[in-house]
C-alpha distance (Angstrom), angle and dihedral (degrees) to the residues before:
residue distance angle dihedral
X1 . . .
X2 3.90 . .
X3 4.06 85.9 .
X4 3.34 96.3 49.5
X5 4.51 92.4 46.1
X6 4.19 82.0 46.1
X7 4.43 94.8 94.3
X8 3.71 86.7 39.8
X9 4.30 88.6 50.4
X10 3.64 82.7 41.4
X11 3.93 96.3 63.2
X12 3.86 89.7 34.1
X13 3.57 85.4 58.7
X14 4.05 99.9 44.6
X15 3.95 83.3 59.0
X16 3.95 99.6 -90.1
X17 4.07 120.2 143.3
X18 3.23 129.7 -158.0
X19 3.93 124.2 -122.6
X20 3.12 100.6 -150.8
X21 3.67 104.3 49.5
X22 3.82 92.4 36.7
X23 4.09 83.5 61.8
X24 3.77 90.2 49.4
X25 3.52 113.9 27.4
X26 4.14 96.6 154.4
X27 3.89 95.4 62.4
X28 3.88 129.8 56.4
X29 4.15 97.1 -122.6
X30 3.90 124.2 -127.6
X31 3.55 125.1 -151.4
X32 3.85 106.7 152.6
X33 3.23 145.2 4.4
X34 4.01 128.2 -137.9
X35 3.75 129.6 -127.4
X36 3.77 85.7 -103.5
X37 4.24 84.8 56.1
X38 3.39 89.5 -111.9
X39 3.63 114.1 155.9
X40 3.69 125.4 -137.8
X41 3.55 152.7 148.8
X42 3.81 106.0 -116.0
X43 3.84 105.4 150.4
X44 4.03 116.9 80.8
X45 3.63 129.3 178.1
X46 3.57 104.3 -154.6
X47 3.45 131.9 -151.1
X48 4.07 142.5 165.6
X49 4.41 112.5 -127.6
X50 3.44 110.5 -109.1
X51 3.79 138.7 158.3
X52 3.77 92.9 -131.7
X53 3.93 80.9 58.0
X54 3.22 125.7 70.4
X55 4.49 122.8 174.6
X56 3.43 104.6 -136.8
X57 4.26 99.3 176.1
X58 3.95 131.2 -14.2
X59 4.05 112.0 176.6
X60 3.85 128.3 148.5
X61 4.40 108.2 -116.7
X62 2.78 132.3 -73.7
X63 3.50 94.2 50.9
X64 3.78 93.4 -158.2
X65 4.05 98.9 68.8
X66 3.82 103.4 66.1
X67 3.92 114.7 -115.7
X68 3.49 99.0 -109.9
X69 3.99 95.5 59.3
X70 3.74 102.9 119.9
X71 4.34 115.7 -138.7
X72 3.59 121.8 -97.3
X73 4.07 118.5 -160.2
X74 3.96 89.2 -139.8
X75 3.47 96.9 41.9
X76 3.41 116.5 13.5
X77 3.40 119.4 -162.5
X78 4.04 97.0 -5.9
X79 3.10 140.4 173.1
X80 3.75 96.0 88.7
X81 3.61 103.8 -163.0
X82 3.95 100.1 -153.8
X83 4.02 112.0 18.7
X84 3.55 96.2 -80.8
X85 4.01 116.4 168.7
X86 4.16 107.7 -75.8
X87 3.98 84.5 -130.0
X88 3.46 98.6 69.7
X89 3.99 92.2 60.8
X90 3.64 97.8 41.2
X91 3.72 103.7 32.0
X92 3.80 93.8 91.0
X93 4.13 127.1 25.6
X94 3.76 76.0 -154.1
X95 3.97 128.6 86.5
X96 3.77 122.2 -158.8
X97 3.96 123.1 -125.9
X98 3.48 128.4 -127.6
X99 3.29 135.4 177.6
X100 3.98 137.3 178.2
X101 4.04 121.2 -150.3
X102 4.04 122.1 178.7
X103 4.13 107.7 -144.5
X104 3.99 114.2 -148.4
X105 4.04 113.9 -148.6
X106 4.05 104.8 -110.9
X107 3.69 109.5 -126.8
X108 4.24 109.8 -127.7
């Protein structure tokens, strides 16, 4: 496991951040799950501090489930909250990243 977390330490360590996790720091995000059901975060948006830079939202969709709900097989990515179809939570073991930053002009 260490080998595999080494690129990620890598970018950590060259003065990257992570969106995602700086939007939720308290919980251990999930955004897929392997063919061994072992769940992970693998997606990162990127992205180097700055005060021209500012990260207005990062979340993993749908924005509904919270983004530490681990995949089931059965049911995916249940609960559904209000009746939505059962294929859009189990279509995918795999939950897209998104992320929202708000660029100041740079005075010259």
């Amino acid at each position: 496991a260490a080998e595999v977390n080494r690129p990620v330490e890598a970018v950590f360590d060259g003065g990257l951040r992570s969106a995602l996790h700086d939007r939720h720091p308290s919980v251990r995000p999930i955004s897929h799950t392997s063919l061994d059901f072992l769940d992970g975060c693998v997606d990162y948006i990127f992205y180097r501090p700055d005060k021209h830079l500012e990260l207005m939202m990062s979340g993993l969709y749908p924005p509904y489930i919270p983004v530490n709900t681990a995949w089931n097989y059965e049911s995916g990515w249940l609960p559904i909250p209000d009746g939505r179809p059962l294929l859009l939570t189990t279509l995918s073991d795999h939950r897209p990243l998104i992320a929202d930053f708000r660029l100041t002009p740079q005075r010259l």
